[in-house]
N, C-alpha and C positions, 0 to 999 in steps of 0.2 A: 607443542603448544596445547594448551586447555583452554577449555570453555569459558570464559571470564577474565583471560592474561592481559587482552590486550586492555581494558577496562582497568585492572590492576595497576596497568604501568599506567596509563593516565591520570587515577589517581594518587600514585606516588609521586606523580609532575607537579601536584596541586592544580588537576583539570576537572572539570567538572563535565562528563562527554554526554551529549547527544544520542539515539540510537536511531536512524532513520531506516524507511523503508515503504514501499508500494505493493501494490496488488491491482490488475487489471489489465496489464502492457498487454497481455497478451489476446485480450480478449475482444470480439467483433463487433461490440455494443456494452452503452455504458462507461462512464468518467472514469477516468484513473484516481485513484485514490492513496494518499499515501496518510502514513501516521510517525507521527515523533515523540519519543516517550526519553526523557530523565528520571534515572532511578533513584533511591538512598539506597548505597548500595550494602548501609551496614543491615536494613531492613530486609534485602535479597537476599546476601550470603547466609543470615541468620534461619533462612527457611529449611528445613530439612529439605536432604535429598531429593525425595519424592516428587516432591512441589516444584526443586528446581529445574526435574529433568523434565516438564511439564513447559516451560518458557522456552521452544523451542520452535524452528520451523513452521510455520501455521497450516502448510501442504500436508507435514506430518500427524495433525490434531484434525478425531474428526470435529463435524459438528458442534457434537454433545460435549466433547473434550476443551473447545474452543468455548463454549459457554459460560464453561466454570474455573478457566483460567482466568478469564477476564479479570472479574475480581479479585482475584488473585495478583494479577498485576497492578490493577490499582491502589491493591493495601501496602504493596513498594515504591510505588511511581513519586515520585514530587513533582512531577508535573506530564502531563501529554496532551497533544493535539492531533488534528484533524483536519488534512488539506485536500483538495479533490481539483481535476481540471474537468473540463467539460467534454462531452464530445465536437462540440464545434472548437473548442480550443485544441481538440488533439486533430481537427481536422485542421486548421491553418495552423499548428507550430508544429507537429508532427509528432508521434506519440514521446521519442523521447523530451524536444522541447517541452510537452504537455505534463510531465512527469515530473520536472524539474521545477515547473511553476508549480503543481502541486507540494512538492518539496517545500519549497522558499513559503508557500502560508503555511503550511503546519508551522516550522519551527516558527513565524511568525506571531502565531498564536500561546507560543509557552509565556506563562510567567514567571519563570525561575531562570536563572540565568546560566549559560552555558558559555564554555569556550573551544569545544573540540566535538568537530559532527564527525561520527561513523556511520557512513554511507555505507550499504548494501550496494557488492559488485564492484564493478572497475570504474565507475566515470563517476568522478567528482560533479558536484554542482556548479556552473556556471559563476564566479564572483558577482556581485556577490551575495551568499549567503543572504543574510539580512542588509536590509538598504542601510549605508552608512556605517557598518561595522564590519571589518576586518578579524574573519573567525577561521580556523586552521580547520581542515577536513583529512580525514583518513578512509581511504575505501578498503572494503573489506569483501574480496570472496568471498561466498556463502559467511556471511557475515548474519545470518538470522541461524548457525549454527555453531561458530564462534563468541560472537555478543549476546548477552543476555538481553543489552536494551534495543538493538537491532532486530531479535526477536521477538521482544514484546512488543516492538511498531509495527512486524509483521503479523501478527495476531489482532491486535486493536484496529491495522486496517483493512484486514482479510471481513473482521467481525463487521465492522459500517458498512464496505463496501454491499457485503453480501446481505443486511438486512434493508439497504437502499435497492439491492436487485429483486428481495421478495416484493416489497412495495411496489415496485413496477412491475410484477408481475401481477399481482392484486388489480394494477389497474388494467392490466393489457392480457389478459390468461390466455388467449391464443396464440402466444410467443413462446411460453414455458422458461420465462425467466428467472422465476423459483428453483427452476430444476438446474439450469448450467449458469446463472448468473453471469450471461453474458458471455460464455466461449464458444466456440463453433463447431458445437456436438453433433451429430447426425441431426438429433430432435432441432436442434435451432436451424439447423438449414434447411430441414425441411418445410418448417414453418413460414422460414422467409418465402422459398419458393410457393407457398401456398398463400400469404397473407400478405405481403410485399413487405420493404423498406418500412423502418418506421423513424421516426426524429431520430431515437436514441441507437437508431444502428452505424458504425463508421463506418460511411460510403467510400474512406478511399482504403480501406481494409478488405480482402480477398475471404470469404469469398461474396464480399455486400457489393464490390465495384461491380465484380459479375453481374450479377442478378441486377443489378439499376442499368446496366449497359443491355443486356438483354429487354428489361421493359422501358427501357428510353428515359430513364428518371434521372434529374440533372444532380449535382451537387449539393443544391439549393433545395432538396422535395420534389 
């Protein structure tokens, strides 16, 4: 299989596919965020190579790489969105519950119409998809290295999340959220240790339950 097959055979269904994906499950602080992007995909394949090997993994792309893809993707997309859950939503539904509701608004948000999600990984979206419509899903292992459009959601939502993590670090600079946006790097634990919990940390994520259970700090602040 190549890069693009599964996308292909969709299209030759008469389907019109979805590409989903998140960025943040892993992370100690700060909302999960996902993004869903619809391509034309006569406007993708027409991109030289270059360009194309560029739509790819957003782990892979640094920064600067990720900057000028963007647009890049948007000059193909026919449509994309932008869904995020909270951290108090990923603290009562639990990160993957909180994922999946981040899911369900992005594709909420498109206006073009789709009939076939390909979900990044092995777990389908909970039925259903959008309220009231009955939409097929396929999941896809490393599917932001397989799909084209499951990587450009992973890129679109790598890019929001991580400019939503500078801006909190702009307000809170004693956390260094600029720097790890949210993962649990030496810099941010030590920080926590030094500057305690703050809103945006998940307390029942390791190692924030530590540190709140050592200074007595409930759930709640």
């Amino acid at each position: 299989m190549e890069r693009g097959d599964l996308e292909r055979a969709a299209l030759a269904r008469g389907l019109s596919p979805v590409g989903i994906d998140e960025v943040g499950r892993g992370c100690i602080a700060g909302p999960v965020v996902t993004a869903a992007a619809v391509l034309d995909y006569a406007k993708l394949f027409a991109l030289p190579d270059k360009s194309l090997q560029l739509i790819r993994d957003s782990k892979k792309l640094s920064p600067r790489q990720r900057g000028l893809v963007v647009p890049l993707i948007e000059s193909v997309a026919s449509d994309w969105a932008i869904g995020s859950a909270s951290v108090k939503e990923i603290e009562q539904l639990g990160i993957v519950g909180a994922t999946f509701v981040a899911m369900r608004r992005a594709l909420a948000e498109l206006k073009v119409a789709f009939d076939l999600v390909l979900v990044d990984g092995n777990q389908a979206i909970p039925e259903p998809v959008i309220v009231g419509k009955k939409i097929p899903q396929q999941t896809v292992v490393k599917g932001d290295h397989w799909c084209f459009a499951i990587a450009a959601a992973s890129i679109l939502a790598k890019e929001n999340r991580d400019k939503f993590m500078h801006q909190l670090g702009d307000r809170l600079p004693a956390y260094g959220f600029g720097n790890h946006v949210g993962y649990g790097t030496r810099e941010h634990i030590e920080n926590l240790n030094i500057h305690g919990v703050t809103e945006w940390h998940r307390r029942g994520f390791e190692p924030v339950k530590s540190i709140c259970a050592s200074k007595h700090v409930g759930l709640s602040g």
